[in-house]
C-alpha atoms as one frame of an Amber mdcrd trajectory, in Angstrom:
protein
   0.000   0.000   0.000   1.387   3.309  -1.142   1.745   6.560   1.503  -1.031
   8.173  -0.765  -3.342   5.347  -0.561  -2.845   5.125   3.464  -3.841   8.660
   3.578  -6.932   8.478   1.862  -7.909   4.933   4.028  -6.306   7.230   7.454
  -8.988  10.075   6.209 -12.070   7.986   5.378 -11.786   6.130   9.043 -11.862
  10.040  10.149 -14.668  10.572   8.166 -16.613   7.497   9.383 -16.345   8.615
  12.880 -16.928  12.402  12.629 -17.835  12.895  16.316 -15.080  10.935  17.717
 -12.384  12.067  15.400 -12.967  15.686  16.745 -13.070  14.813  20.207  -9.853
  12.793  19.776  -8.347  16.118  18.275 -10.031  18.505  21.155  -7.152  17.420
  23.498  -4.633  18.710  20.719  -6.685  21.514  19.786  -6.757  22.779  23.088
  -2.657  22.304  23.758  -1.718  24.063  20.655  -4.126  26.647  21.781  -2.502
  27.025  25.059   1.254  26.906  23.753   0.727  29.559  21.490  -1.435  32.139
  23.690   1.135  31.724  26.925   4.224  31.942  24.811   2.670  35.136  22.936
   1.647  36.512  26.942   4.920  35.306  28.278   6.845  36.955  25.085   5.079
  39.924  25.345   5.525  40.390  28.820   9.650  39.793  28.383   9.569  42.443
  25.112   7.707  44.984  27.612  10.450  44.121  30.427  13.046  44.332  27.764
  11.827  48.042  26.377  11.491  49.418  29.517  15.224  48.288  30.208  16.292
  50.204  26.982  14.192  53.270  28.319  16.702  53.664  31.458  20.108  53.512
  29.641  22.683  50.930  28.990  25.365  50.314  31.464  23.607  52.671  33.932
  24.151  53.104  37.937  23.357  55.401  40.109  25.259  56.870  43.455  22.810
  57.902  45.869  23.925  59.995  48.601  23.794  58.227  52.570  21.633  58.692
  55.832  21.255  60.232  58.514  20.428  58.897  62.136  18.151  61.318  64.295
  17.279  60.419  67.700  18.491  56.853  66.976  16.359  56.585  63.771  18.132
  55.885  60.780  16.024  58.105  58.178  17.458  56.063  55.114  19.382  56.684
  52.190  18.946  60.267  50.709  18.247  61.784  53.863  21.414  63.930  54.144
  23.566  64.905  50.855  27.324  62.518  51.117  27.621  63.156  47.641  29.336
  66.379  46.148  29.999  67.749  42.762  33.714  67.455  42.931  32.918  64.025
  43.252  30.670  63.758  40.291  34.566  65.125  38.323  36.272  62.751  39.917
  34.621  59.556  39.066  35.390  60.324  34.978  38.190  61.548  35.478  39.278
  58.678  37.953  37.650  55.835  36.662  38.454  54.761  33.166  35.319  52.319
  33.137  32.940  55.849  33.407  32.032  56.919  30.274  30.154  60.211  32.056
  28.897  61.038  35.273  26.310  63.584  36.395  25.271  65.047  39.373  21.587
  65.419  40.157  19.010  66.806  42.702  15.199  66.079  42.355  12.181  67.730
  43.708   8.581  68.365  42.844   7.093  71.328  41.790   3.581  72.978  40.116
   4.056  74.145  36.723   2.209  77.032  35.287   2.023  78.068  31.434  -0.876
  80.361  31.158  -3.642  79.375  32.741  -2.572  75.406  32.965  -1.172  73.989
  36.014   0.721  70.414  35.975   2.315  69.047  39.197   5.292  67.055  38.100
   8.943  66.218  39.154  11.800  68.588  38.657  15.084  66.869  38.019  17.957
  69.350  38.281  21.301  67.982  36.090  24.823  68.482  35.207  25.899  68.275
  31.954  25.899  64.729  30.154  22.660  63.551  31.329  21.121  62.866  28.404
  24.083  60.896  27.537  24.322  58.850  30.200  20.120  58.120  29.826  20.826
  57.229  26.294  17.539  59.963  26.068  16.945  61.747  22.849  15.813  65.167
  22.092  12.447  65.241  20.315  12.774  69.151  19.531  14.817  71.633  20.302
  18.203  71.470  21.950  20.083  70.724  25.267  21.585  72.907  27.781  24.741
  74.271  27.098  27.708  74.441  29.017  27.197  78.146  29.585  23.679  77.823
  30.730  24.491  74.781  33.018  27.002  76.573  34.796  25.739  79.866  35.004
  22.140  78.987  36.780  20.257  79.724  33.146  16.609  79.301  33.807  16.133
  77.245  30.808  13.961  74.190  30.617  13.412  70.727  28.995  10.024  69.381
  29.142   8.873  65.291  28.894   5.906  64.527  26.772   3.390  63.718  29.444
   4.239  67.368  30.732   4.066  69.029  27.218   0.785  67.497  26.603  -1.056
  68.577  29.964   0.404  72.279  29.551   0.045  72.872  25.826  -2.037  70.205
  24.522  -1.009  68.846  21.228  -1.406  71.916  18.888   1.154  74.132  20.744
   4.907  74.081  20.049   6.318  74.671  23.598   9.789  75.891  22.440  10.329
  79.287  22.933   7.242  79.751  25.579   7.737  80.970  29.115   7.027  79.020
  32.242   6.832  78.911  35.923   8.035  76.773  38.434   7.968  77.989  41.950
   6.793  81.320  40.208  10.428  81.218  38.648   9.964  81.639  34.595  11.978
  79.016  32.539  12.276  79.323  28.777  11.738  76.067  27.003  14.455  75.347
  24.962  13.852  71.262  24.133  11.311  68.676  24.468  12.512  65.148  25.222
  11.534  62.578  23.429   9.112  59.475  24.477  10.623  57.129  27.340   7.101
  55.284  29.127   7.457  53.830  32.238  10.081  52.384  33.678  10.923  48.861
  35.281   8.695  50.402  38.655   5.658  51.746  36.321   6.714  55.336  37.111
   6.060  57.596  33.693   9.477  58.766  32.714   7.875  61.500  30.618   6.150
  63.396  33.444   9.102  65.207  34.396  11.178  68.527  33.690  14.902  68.801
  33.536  16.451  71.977  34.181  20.563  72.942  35.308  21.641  71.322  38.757
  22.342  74.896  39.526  19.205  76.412  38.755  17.487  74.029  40.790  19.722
  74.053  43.739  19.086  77.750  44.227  15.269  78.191  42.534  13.469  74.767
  43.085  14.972  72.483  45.588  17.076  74.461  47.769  20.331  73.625  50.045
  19.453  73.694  53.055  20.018  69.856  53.953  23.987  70.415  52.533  26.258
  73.128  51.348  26.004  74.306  47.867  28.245  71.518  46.064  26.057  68.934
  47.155  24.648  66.709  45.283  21.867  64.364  46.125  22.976  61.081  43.316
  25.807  61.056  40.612  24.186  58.773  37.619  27.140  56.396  36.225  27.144
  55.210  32.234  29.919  52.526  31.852  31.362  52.204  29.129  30.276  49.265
  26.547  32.155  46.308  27.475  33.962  47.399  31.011  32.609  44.846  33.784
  29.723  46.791  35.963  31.005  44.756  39.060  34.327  46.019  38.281  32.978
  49.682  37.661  30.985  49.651  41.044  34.055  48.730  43.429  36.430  50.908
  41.368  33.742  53.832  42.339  33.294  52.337  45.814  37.051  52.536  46.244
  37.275  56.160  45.050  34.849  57.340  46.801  35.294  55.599  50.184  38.669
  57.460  49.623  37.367  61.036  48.544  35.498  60.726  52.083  38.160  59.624
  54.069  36.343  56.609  55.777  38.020  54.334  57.926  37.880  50.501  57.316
  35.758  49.847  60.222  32.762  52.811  58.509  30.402  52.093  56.845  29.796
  53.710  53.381  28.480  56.978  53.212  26.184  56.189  50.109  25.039  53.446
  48.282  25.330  52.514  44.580  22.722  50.670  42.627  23.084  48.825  39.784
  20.085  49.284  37.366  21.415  46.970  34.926  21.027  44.051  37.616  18.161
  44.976  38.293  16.591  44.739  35.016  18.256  41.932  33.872  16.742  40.293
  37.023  13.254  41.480  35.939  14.026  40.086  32.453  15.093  36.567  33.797
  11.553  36.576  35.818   9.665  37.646  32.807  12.302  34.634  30.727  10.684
  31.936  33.283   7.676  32.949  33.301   7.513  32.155  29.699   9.018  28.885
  30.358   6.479  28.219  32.971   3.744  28.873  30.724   4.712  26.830  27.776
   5.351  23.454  29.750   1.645  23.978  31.170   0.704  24.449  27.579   3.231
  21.056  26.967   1.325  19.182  29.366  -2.130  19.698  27.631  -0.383  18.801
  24.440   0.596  15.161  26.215  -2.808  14.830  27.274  -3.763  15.469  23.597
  -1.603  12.915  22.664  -2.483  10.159  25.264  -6.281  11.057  24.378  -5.483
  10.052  20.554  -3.312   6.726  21.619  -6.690   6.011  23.892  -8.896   6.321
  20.319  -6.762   4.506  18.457  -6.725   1.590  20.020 -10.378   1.568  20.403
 -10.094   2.164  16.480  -7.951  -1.133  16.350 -10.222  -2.963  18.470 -13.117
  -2.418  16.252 -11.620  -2.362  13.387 -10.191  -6.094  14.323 -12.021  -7.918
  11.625 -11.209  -5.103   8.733  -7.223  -5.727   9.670  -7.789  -9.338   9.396
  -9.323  -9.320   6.030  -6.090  -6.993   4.878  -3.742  -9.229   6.069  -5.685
 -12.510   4.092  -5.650 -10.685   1.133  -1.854  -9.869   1.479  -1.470  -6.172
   2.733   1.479  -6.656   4.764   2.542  -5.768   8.158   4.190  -2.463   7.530
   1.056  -1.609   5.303  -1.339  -2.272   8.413   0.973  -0.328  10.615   1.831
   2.773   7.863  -2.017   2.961   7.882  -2.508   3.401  11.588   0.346   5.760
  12.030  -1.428   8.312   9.123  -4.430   7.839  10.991  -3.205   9.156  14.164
  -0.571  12.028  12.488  -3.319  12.894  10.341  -5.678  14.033  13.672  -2.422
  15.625  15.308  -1.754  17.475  11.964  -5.544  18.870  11.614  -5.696  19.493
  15.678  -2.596  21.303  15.656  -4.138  23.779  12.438  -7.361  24.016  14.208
  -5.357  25.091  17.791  -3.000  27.831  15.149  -5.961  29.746  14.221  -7.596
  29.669  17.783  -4.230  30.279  19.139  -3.766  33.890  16.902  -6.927  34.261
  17.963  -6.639  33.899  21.622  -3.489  36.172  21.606  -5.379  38.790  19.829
  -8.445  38.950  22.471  -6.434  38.854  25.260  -4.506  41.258  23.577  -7.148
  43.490  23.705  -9.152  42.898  26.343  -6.967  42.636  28.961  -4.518  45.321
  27.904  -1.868  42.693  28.271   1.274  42.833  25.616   1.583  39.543  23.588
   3.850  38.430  20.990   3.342  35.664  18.421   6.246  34.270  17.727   6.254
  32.226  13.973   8.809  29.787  15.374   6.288  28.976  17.779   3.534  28.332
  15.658   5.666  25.958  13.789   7.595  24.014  16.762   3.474  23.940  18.339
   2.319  22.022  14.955   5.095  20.067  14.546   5.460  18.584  18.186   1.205
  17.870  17.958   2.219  15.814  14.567   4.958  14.254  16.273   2.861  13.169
  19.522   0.470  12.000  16.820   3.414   9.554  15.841   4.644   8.809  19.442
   1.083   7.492  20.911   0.056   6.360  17.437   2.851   4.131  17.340   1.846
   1.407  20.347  -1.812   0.946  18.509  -0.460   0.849  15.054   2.063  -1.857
  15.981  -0.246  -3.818  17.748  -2.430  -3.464  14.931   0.207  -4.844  12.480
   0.769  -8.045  15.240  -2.524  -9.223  14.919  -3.090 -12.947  13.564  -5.239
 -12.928  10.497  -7.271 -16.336  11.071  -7.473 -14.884  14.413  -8.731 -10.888
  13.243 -11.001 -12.815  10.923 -12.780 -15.125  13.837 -13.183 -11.674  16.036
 -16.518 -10.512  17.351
């Protein structure tokens, strides 16, 4: 018996049994179904982690100044400015690993442009910040070195901020706002970032010179006037960030002249670790979803090795008759094996489309990112044919050992 002639015997035994046939396939259906909606969630959910990685900066860590202790309670990191600008020069000029460093203050503030009022955060920075947040300019320019150091009361704005003060038909460049009652000219507008790896919106900020903000929006009074609250660290592409961070340590453990038995005066974080950690959850996440989806797949397939050899079973006397009239063994067993790829191979189509489908809705209605992956698709139809060859193959051998005087004699 040809492969072509199997095939058509495999699909009129389908066709026989209509009801059962798609029952059989329901437990494939369903897998493929599975695999391809959780990978597509579990995808999405890493490209998500992934962009709002890119949105902080490569290489990126951050120096945040230490505590202080009142009354015996430690207040926490932040509370009282360690961290100077002499130290912000020092670390590039120190460390070869740094490609820039940049001092930085932060504070919150209401922000008036006509008669519009946005509260939002006011993030006063040295020069190089931009760099170092790998965060483009969407229009207009940056600071200059000029205003930066001579307290300019110039302004960039995020997009979340632009579109609360001016809407969307407004070009803010060139306009005058206040913060504090302080006017700013807008010079730049940054460009899109979303939300970052703690679902804080990037965009709904303002950036203006560490010195204008020291002495119009945030003040000195918790430090002298070189203070700095955090120095943000770029390393450069392909130094070691472990490396980077105890150089840095080092230096400025040094710069403060603390004793081996102090404790640092600040504390650096590295927000490459900590994304890459988020990534690795969102990584097994995905593998957690697809070997659920796996298991209904194996289900599928012990379903379909269940069917078949009911199919054998009552199909005893047909095999016998095949075998008297001199189909041989491998014929009987070909057949059986079509049969039970064939209902993998249409299962697995049928879970596909549901499966593109499924992503979509959820898509949608749940507001959750997915991804469908093609690779998936394929690997998803090609493991349901195989399982239709792995549990097909105990019934179609057994099939293929049956005795024909024996078959023949079944009831």
């Amino acid at each position: 018996m040809s492969v072509l002639e199997a095939l058509r015997s495999a699909l009129d035994a389908l066709r026989a049994n209509l009801l059962r046939s798609g029952l059989t396939m329901l437990g494939i259906i369903i897998g493929v179904t599975a695999v391809i909606v959780m990978v597509a969630v579990g995808s999405g959910a890493k490209a998500k982690v992934m962009q709002q990685i890119q949105s902080l900066g490569s290489n990126l860590m951050i120096v945040i100044s230490g505590s202080t202790t009142s009354g015996g309670v430690r207040m926490g990191f932040g509370s009282r400015w360690t961290l100077s600008e002499e130290d912000v020069v020092a670390m590039a000029r120190e460390v070869p690993a740094v490609q820039v460093s940049v001092g930085t203050v932060r504070g919150s503030a209401q922000i008036v442009a006509g008669g519009v009022n946005w509260s939002t955060v006011v993030l006063g920075v040295t020069a190089g910040f931009l760099e170092a947040r790998d965060w483009e300019i969407k229009s207009g320019r940056d600071f200059t070195q000029q205003e930066i150091s001579g307290a300019a009361k110039v302004i960039l704005l995020g997009e979340t901020v632009v579109k609360n003060l001016f809407g969307d038909d407004v070009d803010p460049i060139g306009q005058t706002i206040r913060v504090k009652s302080t006017p700013f000219m807008v010079v730049g507008v940054l460009a899109r970032k979303g939300q970052n790896t703690s679902g804080q919106d990037q965009d709904d900020t303002v950036i203006v010179p560490l010195s204008t903000a020291k002495q119009k929006v945030v003040g000195t009074s918790r430090a002298n006037s070189r203070a700095v609250a955090a120095i943000l660290i770029k390393v450069r592409d392909g130094e070691d960030m472990a490396d980077a961070e105890q150089a840095l340590t080092t230096l400025l453990r040094q710069r403060h002249r603390l004793t081996a038995a102090q404790e640092n005066d600040f504390w650096i974080r590295n927000l490459t670790e900590v994304a890459e950690t988020q990534a690795a959850s969102a990584r097994i996440l995905a593998l957690l979803l697809a070997a659920v989806a796996g298991v209904s797949l194996l289900v599928g397939g012990i379903g379909i090795m269940n069917i078949m050899l009911v199919s054998v079973t009552e199909r005893t006397k047909e095999i016998g008759l095949r075998l008297a009239v001199g189909a041989r063994r491998g014929d009987i067993m070909r057949q059986f094996l079509i049969e039970a790829t064939t209902l993998s191979a249409i299962g697995g189509a049928i879970g596909v489309v549901l499966g593109i489908g499924g992503s979509v809705i959820v898509a949608r209605a749940a507001g959750w990112p997915t991804l469908i992956q093609p690779e998936v698709i394929v690997v998803a139809v090609g493991f349901s044919a195989l399982i239709g060859v792995f549990f097909g193959f105990y019934p179609a051998q057994r099939a293929s050992r049956l005795d024909p005087i024996e078959a023949l004699r079944h009831d």
